[in-house]
BADREN-228896 format. One record per residue: residue in one letter; x, y, z of N, C-alpha, C, O in turn. Coordinates in steps of 0.05 Angstrom, whole numbers, plus 5000, padded with zeros to 4 digits. Layout:
BEGIN
AXYZXYZXYZXYZ;...
% end
This chain:
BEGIN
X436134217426435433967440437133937465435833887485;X439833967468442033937485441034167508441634157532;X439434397495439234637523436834497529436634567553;X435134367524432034217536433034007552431233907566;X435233907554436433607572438633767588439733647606;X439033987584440234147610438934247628440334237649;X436634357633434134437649434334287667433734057664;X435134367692434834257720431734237724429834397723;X432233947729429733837738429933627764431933517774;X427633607770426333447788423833317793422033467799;X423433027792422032917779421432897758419232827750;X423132947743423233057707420533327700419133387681;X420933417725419233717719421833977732422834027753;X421934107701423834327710423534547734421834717739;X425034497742425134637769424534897776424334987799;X424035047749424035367747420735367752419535537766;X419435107736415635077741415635057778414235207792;X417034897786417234787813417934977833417434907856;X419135237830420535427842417635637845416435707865;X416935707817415335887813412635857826411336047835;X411535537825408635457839409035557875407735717888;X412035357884412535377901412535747915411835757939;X413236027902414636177910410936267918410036357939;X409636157890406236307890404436177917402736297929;X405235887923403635877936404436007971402736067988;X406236017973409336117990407536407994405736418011;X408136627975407136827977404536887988404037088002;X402736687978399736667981398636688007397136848016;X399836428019399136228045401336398065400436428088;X403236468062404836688084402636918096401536908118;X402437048084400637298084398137288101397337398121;X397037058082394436968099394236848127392436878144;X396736678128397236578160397836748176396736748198;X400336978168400837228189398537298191397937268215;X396537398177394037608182393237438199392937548221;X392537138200390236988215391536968243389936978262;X393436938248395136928267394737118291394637078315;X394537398273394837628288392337718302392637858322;X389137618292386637668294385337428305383337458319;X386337128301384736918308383036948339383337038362;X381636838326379036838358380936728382383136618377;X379836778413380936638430383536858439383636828463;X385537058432386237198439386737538428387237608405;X386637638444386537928452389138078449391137938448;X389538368449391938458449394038388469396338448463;X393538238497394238198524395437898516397637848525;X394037688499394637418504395637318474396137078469;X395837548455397437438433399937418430400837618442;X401437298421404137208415406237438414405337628401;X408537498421409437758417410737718392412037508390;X410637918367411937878339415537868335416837788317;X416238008362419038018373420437798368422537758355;X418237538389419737288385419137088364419636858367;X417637208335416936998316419137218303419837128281;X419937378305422037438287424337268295425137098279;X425437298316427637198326427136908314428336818295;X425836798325425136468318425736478285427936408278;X424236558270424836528243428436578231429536438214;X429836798245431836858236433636598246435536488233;X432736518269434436198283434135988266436135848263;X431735898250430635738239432435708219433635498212;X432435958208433236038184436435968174437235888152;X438136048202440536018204440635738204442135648187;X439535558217440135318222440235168201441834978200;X438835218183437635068154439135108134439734938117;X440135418136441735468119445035388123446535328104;X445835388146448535288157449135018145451034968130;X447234858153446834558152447934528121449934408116;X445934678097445634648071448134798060448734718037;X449634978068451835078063455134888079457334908068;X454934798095456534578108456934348079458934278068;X453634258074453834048060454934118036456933988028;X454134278023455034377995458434457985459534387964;X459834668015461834768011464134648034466434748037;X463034418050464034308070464234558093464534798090;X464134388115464634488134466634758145465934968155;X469134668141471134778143471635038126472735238136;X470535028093470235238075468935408074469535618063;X465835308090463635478094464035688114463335928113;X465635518139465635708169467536008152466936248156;X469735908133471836108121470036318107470036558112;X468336178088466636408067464636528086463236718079;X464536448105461636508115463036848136462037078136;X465136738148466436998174468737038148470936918148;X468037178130470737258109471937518116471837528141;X472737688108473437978109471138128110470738288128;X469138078088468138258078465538138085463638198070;X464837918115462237918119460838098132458338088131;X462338378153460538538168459538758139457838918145;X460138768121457538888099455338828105453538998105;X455038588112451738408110451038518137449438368148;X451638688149450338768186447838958181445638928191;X449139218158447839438153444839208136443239208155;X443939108124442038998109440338778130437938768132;X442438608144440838368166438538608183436238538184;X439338868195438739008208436339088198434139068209;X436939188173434439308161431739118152429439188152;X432938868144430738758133429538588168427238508169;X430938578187430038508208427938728222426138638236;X428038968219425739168225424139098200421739138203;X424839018180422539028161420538758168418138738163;X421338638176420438318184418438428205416038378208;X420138588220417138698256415838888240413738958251;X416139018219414039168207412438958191410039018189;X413038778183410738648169408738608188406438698184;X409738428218407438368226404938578236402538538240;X407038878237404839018249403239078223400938988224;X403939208202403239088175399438888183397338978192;X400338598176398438478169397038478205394638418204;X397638518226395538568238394038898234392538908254;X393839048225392839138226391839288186391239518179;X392239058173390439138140389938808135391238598139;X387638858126387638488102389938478092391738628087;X389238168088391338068072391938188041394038278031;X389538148030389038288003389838618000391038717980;X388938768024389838988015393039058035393939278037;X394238818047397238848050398038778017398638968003;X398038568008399538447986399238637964400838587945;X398138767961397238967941398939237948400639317932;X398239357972400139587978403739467986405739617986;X403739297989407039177988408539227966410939297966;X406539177943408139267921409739557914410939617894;X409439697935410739997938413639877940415340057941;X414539657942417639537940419239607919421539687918;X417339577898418039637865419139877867421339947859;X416740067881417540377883420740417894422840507884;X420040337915422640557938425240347929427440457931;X425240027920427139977906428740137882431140177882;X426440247854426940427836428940677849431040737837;X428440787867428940977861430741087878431741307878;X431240847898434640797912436040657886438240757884;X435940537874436840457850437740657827439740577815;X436640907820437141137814439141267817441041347802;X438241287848440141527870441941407878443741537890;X442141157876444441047891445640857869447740777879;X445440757849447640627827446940697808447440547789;X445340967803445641137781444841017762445941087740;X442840807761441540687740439540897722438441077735;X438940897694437340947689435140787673435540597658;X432340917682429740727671428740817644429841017635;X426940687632426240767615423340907605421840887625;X422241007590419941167593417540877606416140937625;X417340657596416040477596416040357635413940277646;X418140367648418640307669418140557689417640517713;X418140787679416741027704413741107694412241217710;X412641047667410040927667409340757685408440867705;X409340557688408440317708408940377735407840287755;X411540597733411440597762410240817769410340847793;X408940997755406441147761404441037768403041127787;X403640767749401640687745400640477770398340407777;X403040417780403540307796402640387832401540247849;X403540647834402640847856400640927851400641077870;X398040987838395341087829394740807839394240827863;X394540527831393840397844393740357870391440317879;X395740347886396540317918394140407918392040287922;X394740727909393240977923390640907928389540927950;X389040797899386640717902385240497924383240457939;X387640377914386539987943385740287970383440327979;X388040437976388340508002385740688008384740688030;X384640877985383641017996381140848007380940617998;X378740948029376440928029374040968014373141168002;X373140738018370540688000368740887995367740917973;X367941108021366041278016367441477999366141587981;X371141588005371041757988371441737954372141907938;X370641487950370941407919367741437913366941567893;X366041327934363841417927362741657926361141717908;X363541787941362942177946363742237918362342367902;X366842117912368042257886365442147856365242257834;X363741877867362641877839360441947838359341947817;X358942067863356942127862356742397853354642507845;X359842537855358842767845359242787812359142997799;X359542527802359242567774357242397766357542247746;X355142417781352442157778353941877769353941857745;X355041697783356741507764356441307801357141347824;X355241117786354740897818356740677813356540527794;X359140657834361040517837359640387860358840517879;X359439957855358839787866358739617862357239557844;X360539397880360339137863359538947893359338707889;X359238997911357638867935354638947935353839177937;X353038717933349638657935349338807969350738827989;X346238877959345739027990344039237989342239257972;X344639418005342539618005345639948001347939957994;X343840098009346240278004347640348034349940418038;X345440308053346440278084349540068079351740178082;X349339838074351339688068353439788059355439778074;X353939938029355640088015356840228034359240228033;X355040448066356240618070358040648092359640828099;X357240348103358740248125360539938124360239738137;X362640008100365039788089364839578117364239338118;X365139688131366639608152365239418168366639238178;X362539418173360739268199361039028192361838888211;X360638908171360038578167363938458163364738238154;X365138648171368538518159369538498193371838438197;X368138538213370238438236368238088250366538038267;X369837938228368937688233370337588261369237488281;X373237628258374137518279374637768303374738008298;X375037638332375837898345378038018340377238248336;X379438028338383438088333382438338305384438448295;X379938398294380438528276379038758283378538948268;X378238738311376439038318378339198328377839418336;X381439048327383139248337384539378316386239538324;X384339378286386039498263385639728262383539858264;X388039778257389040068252389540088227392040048223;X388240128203388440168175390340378179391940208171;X391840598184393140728183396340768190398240898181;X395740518221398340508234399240188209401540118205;X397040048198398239818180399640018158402040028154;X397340218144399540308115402540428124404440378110;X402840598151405240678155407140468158409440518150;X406440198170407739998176409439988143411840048140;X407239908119407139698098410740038083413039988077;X409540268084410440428077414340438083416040458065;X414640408107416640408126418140168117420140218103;X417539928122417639668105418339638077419539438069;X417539818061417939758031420040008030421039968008;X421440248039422840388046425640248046427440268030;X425440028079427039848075427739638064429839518068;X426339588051426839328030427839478011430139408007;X426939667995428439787976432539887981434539807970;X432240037998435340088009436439908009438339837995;X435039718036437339398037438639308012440939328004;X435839187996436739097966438939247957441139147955;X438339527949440139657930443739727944445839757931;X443339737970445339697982447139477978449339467967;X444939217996446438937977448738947960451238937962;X446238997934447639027899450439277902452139217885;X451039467913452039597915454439497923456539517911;X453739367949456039307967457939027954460338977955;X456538937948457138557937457038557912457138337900;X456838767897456638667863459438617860461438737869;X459038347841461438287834462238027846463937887835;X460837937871463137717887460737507876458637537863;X461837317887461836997874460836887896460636647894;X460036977921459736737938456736577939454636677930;X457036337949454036287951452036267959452036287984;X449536237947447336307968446536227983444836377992;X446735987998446835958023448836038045448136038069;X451736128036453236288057451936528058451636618080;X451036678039449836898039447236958059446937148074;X445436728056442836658074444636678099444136878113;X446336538108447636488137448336798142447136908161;X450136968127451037088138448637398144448837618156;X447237298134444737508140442637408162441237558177;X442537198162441137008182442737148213441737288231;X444937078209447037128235447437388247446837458270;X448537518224448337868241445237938244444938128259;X442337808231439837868245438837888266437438068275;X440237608278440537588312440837698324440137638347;X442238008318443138228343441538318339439738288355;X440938468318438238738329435038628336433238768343;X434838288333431938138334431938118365430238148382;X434538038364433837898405434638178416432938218433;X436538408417437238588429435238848427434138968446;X435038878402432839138401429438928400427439058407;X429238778397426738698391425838518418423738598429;X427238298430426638138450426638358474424738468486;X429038378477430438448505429638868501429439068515;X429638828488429439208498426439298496425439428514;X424839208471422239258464420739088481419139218494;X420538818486418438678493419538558518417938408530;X422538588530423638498547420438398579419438188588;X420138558581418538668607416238428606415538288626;X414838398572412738208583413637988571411537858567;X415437858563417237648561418037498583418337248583;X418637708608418637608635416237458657416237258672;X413837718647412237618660410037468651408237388666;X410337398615408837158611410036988602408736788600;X412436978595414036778584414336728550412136718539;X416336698534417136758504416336588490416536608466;X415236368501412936268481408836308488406936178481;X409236568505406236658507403636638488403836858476;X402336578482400636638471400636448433398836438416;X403936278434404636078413402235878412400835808432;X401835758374401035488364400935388352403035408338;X399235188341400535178307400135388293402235508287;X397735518284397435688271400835918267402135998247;X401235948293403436208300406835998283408236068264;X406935798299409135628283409035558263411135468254;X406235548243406635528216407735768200409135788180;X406235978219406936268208409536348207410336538196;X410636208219413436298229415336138203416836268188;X415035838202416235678181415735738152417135698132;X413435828155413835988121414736238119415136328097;X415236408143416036608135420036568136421436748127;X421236328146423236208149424036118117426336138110;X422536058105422435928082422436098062423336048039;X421436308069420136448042423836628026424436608003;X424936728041427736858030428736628010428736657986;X429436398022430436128012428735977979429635837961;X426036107986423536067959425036147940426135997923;X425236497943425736697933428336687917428736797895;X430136537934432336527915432936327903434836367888;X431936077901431135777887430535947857431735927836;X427936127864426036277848427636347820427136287796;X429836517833431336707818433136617801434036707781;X433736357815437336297798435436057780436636007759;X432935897784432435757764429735847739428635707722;X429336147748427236267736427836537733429236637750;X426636737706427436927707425637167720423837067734;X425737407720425137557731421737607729419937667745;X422037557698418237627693417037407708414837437717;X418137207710416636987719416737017739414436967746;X418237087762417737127788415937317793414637307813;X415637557771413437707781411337607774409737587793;X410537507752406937337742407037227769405237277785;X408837097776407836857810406537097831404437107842;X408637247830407737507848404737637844403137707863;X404337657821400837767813398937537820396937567835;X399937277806398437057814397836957853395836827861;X400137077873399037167892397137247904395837147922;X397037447893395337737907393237657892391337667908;X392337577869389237367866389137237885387837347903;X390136987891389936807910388636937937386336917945;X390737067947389837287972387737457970387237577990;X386237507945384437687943381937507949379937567961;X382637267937379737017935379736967960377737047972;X381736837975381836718005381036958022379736908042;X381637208018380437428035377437498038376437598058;X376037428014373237458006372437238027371037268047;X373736978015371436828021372936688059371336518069;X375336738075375436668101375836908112376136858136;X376137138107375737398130373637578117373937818119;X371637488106369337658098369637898095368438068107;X372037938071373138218053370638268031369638148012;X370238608047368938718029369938757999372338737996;X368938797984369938817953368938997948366539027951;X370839217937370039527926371239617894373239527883;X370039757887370639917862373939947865375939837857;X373540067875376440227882378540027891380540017878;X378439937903380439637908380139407879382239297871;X377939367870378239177847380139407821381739307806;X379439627822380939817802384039837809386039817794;X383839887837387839897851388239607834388839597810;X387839387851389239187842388839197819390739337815;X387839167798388439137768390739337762392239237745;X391339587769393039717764395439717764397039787747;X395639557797398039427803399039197787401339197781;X397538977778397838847758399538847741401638727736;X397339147724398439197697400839317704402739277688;X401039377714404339577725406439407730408639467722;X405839157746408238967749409038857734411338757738;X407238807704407238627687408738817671410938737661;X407939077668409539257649412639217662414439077652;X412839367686415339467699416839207692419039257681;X416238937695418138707693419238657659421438577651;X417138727646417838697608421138877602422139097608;X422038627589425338857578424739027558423339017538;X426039147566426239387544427339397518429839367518;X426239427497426839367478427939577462426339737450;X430939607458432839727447434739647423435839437417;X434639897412436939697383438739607398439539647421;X439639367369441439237382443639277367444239177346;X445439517387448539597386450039537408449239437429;X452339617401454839437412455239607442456239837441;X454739547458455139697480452939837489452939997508;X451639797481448339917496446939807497445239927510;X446239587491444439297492443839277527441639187534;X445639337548445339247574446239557593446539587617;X446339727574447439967596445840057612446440057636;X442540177602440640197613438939957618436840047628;X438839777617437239647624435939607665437639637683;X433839567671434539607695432639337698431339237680;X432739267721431639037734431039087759432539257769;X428838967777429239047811432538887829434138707828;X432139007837434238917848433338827882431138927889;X434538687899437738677890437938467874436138307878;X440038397850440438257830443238127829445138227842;X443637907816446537767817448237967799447438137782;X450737907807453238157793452438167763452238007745;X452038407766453138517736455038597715454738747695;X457738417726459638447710459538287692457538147689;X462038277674462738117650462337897657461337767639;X462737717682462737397683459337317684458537077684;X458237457685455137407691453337287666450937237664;X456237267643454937167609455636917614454036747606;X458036837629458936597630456736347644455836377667;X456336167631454635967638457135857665455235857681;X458935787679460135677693461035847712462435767731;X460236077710460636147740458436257751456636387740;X458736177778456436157798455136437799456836617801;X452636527798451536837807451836817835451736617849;X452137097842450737187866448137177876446737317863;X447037067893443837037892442837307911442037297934;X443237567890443337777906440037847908439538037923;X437737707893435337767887434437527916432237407917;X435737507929433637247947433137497977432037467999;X434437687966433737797999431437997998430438088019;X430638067974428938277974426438217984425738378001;X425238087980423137877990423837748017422737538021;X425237828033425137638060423437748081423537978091;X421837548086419437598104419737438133419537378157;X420837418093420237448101421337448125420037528144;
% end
């Protein structure tokens, strides 16, 4: 009874329900706004927004919000200390990385759906695993490199093309189709899906290298993170700041001023901005901050169900506002991916002896310390799981 009246709540609804709706609809509505953003009618490759400066903007945003909320919490004076400590240029090598991962998203969702970004994203799981491996010497279990097989056969499938799933079933007389039509329709995926202009310019190829590159770095950052910081105590909003802050250099230096410097001058750094582009930008400001609400008041499986319950969402909203074709092969990927996330997240179930109960166990990371104090209900985690997900 006493642990049911401990449950942080709000509005007398526990916060872990409130974190989790929030992270799903977060995930959902991010994705979909970057993609719409990047294609909406009315501009062209010449008059759209440069992604340079919605990164920068988000990482400013981000800092600001989080400063504010870390001031309040740990006062002013204690925060500026935890925040510039000894041991904050660690956080440079990760701000860096997940800041190229941020300009890879957008090239990312301009150039794949939403549905088949959120689906191939999940290669995070992957290249997290197995810097996780190679680099803190974790080991998985048979049940966890199942899924993550099962896991990559999916991608594979969303990614490949429709005709060669069809070629592959035709040569076993076996008719894969779940779009009405003729077979002219079947053989040309593509004619009825460039609703808006911004999508006659995708590069299905230069998006998967994007999505690839991106989940590369999210995996390292993370496991780096956990590597670098396991163990410390500080909190997650100095943490948000101090990754927010060293972001700033490689967003405005390699991204503003060296990459896009030239037409920044001659159309000016809010070119081609609107709402659409500033909503895009505030949820992707928001979404790290979701992520780690997510973590410290919900556990892991549950952040992934929100995560599957996503990529539905995005699958429905892609059908029915960017007139996404629906294929065999993409309805088969994503179920795969599914089942694989749902597996990969299940604990593993090991006797229970004295010292092995947690040795192998693995989790994605990056994750709050894993030392001895991490049993203790009174001391604070690390909110080392809020960065893997920053988009955002």
């Amino acid at each position: 009874m006493s642990s049911q009246q401990d449950v942080p709540r709000l509005f007398h609804i526990p916060l872990k329900y409130i974190s989790l709706v929030t992270l799903t609809f977060q995930n959902s509505a991010l994705i979909l706004i970057m993609h719409y953003s990047r294609v909406m009618p009315g501009y062209d490759s010449s008059s759209r927004y440069l992604a340079s400066t919605a990164v920068l903007l988000n990482e400013i945003i981000k800092l600001g919000v989080c400063s504010a909320v870390a001031a309040f919490d740990r006062g002013p004076r204690q925060a500026w200390v935890e925040v510039f400590s000894r041991d904050c240029w660690k956080l440079a090598i990760p701000a860096c990385l997940y800041t190229v991962q941020n300009s890879l998203q957008y090239v990312a969702v301009s150039n794949l759906d939403a549905a088949t970004f959120q689906v191939t994203y999940q290669l995070k799981i992957i290249t997290t695993a197995i810097f996780s491996v190679t680099m803190l010497h974790r080991s998985l279990s048979p049940l966890k490199w199942m899924s993550l097989m099962m896991l990559t056969v999916g991608i594979a499938l969303v990614q490949l093309p429709h005709d060669v799933i069809s070629f592959v079933a035709s040569s076993f007389n076996l008719t894969l189709r779940l779009t009405g039509g003729s077979e002219d329709e079947s053989e040309t995926p593509k004619e009825e899906h460039h609703a808006l202009e911004g999508e006659d310019d995708m590069n299905r190829t230069l998006g998967l290298v994007a999505v690839l590159i991106a989940c590369i770095l999210s995996g390292l950052a993370g496991v780096y993170f956990e590597k670098v910081l396991k163990g410390t105590n500080t909190s997650l909003w100095v943490r948000n700041v101090q990754l927010s802050f060293f972001s700033l250099f490689p967003a405005f230096f390699i991204g503003v001023l060296m990459k896009d410097g030239a037409a920044i001058a001659e159309k000016g750094f809010f070119s081609g901005y609107n709402a659409v582009v500033w909503t895009a930008i505030g949820f992707q400001a928001g979404g790290g901050i979701v992520v780690a609400l997510c973590v410290n008041f919900a556990d892991n499986i549950a952040k992934n169900f929100a995560t599957s319950i996503s990529i539905l969402l995005s699958f429905i909203a892609s059908v029915y506002f960017f007139d996404f074709k629906v294929t065999a092969n993409f309805v088969l990927g994503a179920v795969l991916v599914l089942i694989a996330t749902y597996l990969y997240s299940k604990p593993d179930r090991r006797p229970s002896s004295a010292g092995t109960q947690n040795k192998e166990e693995y989790r994605p990371v990056p994750l709050h310390s894993t030392t001895s104090e991490e049993s203790s209900p009174r001391t604070p985690r690390p909110p080392l799981a809020a960065f893997n997900d920053k988009q955002q």
